[in-house]
C-alpha positions in Angstrom: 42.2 89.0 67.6 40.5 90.7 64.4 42.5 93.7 63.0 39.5 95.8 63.9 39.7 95.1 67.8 44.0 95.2 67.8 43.2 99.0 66.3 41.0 99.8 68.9 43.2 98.4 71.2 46.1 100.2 69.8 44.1 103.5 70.1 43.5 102.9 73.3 46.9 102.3 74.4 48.2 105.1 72.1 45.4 107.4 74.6 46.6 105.9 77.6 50.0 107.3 76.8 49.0 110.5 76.3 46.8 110.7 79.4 50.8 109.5 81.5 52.8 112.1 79.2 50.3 114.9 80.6 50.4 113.7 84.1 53.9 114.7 84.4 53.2 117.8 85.1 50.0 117.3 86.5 51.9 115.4 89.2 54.7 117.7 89.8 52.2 120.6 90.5 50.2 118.0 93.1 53.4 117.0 94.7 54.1 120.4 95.6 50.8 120.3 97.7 50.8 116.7 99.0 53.2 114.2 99.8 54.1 112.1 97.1 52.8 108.7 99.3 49.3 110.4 100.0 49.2 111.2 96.5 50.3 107.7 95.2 47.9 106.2 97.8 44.4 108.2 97.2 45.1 107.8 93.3 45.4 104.2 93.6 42.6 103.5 96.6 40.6 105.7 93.8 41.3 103.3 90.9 40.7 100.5 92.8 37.3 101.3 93.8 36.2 101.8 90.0 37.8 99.1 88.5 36.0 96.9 91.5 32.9 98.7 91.1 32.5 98.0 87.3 33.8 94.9 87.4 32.9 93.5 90.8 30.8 90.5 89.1 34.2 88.8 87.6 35.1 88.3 91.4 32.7 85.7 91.9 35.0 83.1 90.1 38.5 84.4 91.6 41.1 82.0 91.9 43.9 82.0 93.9 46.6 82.3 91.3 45.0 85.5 90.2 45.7 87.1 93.6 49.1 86.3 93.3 49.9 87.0 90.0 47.9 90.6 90.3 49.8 91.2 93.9 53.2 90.7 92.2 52.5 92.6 89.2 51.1 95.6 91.8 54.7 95.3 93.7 56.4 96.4 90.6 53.9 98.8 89.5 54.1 100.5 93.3 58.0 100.4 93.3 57.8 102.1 90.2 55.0 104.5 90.8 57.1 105.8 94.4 60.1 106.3 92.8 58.7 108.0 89.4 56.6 110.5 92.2 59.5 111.1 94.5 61.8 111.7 92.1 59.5 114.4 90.5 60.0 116.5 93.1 63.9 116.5 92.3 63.3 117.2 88.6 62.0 118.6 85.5 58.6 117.4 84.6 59.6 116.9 80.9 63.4 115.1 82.1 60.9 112.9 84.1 58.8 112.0 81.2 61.9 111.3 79.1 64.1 108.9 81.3 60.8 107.1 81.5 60.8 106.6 77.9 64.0 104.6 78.4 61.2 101.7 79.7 60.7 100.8 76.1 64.5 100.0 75.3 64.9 98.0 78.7 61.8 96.0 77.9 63.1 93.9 75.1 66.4 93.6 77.1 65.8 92.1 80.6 62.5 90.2 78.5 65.3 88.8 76.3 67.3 87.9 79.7 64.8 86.3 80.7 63.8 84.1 77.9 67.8 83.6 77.7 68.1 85.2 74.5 70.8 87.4 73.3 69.6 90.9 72.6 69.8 91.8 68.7 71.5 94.2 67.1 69.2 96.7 66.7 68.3 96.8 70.5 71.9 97.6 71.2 72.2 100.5 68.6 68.8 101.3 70.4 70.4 101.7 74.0 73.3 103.6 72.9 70.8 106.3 70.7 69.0 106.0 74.3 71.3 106.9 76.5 73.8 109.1 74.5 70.4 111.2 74.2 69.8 110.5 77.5 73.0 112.4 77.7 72.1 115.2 75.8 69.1 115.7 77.6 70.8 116.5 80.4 72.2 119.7 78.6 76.0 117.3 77.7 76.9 117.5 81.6 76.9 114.7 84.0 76.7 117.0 86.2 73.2 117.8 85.2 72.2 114.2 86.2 70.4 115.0 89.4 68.8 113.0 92.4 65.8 113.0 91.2 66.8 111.8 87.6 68.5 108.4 89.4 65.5 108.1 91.0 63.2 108.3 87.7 66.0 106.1 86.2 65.5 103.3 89.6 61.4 103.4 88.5 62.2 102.2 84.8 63.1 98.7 86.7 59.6 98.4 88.0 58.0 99.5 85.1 60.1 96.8 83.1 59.2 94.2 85.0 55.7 94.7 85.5 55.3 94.9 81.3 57.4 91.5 81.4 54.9 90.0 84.3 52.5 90.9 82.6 52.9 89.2 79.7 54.2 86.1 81.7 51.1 85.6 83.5 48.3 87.2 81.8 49.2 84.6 78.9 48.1 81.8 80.7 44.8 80.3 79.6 43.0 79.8 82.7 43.3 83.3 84.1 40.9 86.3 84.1 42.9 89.6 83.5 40.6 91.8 84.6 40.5 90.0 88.1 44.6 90.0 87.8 43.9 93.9 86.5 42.2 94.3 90.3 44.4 93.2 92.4 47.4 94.5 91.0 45.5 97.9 91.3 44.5 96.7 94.8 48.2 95.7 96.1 49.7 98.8 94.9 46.9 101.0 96.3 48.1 98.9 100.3 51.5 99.2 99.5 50.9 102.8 99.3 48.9 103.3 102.1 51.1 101.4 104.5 54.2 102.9 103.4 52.3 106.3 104.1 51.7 105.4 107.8 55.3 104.4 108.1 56.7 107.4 107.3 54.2 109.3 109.3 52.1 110.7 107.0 47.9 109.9 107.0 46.6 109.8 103.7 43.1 109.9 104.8 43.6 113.3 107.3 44.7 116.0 104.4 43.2 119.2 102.9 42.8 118.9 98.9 43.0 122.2 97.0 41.0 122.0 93.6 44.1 121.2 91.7 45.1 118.1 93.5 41.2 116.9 93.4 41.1 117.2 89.9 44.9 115.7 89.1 44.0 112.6 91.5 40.5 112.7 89.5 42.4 112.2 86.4 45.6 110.4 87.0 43.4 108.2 89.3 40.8 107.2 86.8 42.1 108.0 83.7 45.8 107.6 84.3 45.3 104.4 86.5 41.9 102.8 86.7 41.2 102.7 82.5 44.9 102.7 81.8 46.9 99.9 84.1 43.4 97.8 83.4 43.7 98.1 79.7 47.5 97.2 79.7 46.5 94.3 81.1 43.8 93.2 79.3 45.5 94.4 75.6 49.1 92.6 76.7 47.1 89.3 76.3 46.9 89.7 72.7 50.2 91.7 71.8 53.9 91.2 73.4 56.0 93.3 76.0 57.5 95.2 73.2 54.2 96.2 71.0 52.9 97.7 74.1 56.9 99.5 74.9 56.8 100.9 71.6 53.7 102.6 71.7 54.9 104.0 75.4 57.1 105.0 73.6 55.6 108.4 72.5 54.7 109.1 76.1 58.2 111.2 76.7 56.5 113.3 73.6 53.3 114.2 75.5 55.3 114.5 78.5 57.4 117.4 76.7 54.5 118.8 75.1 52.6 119.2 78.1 55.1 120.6 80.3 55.6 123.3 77.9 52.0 123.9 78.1 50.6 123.9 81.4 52.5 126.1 83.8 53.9 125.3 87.2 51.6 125.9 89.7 55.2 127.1 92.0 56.9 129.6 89.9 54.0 129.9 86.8 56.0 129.3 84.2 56.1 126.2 81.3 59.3 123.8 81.2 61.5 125.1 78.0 64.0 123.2 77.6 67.1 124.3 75.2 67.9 123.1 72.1 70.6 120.8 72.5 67.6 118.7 75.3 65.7 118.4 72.2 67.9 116.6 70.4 69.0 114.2 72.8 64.9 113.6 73.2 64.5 113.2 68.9 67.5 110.6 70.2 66.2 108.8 72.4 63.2 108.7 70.4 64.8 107.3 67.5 67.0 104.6 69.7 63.4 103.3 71.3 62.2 102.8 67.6 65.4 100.8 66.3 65.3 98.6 69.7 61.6 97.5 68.4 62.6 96.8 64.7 63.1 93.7 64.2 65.5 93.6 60.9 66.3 90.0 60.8 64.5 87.4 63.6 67.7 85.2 62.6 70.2 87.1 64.7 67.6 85.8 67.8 70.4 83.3 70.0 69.6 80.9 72.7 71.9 81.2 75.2 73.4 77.9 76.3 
């Protein structure tokens, strides 16, 4: 891949991120309207249908293993998604965004579990920055640690290891990823839907205000249908951890954003104090050691 196109693919990564920081908030303000399934499921049915309808002619030469590899990929992404959603109705926008961020430090881990290699050094100073700012986020007090914050912290898993799947199967030779790109899209969007019905809710039989319209307009083609299908395609020609570490600045547009755009419930922005902004600069700065790599000799095969 010429520097030129891993710029441009940077740039769009680095855009996709900022398009998830602002949805923080953009999805709290929608959850308050909707349920967080009928949400989840009209954003994804949305993204489907675009990706499909722009790139409908790769189809024609779908192979099986595509199916597959795109279904499991969707599982993750849907576990993720739910739990992310639901737990935003328990928590701060901005706390949402951050313990997200903590995706980038669990990346290298469970892919270095996986390809039985002992973490390095630097990605265990990174998890302790991480989650001693994690810590401080949370104003010092366990107690501050809410429902809603374990859930966020549940949704990391699935976002870990649909980067790691990614990666796994989208660097195979004889695959297209935009065909894997659909039906990962496509599997979430079922999972959604079906999980909807089960709990009794109809995503198809609801009254939109203007605000959830134009959220599921922009989390569902912005946020999902250019961004989960450019992950894809720009993981075939980077690793798990070059795409984690630019996620990485997502927490920052996710703070940024909530102190920006009011809450449509009690109209005001998410401040949070000072001591929150330190464990974020924290967090932050463990996510960055956990992607340095000082020496690639401390790299072990386990036996």
């Amino acid at each position: 891949m010429s520097t030129r196109k891993r710029i441009l693919a940077d740039g769009i990564l680095l855009f996709v991120t900022m398009v998830w920081g602002s949805s923080f908030v953009l999805m709290k303000n929608t959850i308050s309207q909707l349920h967080p399934l009928t949400f989840l499921a009209i954003r994804f049915l949305l993204a489907w249908l675009v990706v499909t309808a722009i790139f409908w002619r790769n189809l024609k030469k779908l192979k099986p293993k595509e199916i597959v590899y795109g279904s499991i990929i969707g599982f993750f992404l849907f576990l993720g998604m739910a739990l992310q959603v639901v737990g935003l109705k328990y928590t701060y926008a901005s706390k949402s965004a951050f313990i997200t961020g903590l995706t980038v430090v669990l990346v290298p881990i469970f892919a270095g579990i996986i390809e039985r290699k002992i973490p390095r050094v630097n990605v265990i100073v990174g998890v302790i920055f991480a989650f001693v700012g994690l810590f401080l986020l949370n104003g010092a007090k366990i107690s501050h640690f809410n429902f809603g914050d374990f859930l966020t912290l549940l949704a990391d898993f699935g976002f870990v290891f649909q980067i790691i799947f990614i990666d796994i199967f989208t660097s195979k030779e004889d695959v297209s990823t935009i065909n894997i790109a659909i039906f990962q899209l496509m599997s979430a969007a079922v999972l959604y839907i079906i999980f909807s019905l089960f709990f009794g809710v109809n995503p198809f039989s609801i009254k939109l205000t203007l605000n959830s319209i134009l959220t599921i307009l922009i989390t569902g083609i912005l946020g999902t249908a250019l961004a989960f299908t450019a992950q894809v395609f720009v993981q075939k020609y980077t690793t798990p951890t070059h795409t984690a570490l630019i996620f990485s600045a997502e927490p920052v547009f996710g703070a940024i954003f909530s102190a920006i755009i009011p809450s449509v419930v009690t109209h005001t922005t998410e401040i949070l104090p000072l001591i929150s902004y330190i464990g974020c600069g924290l967090i932050l700065i463990g996510m960055v050691i956990a992607e340095i790599s000082f020496n690639k000799n401390l790299d072990m095969e386990l036996s």
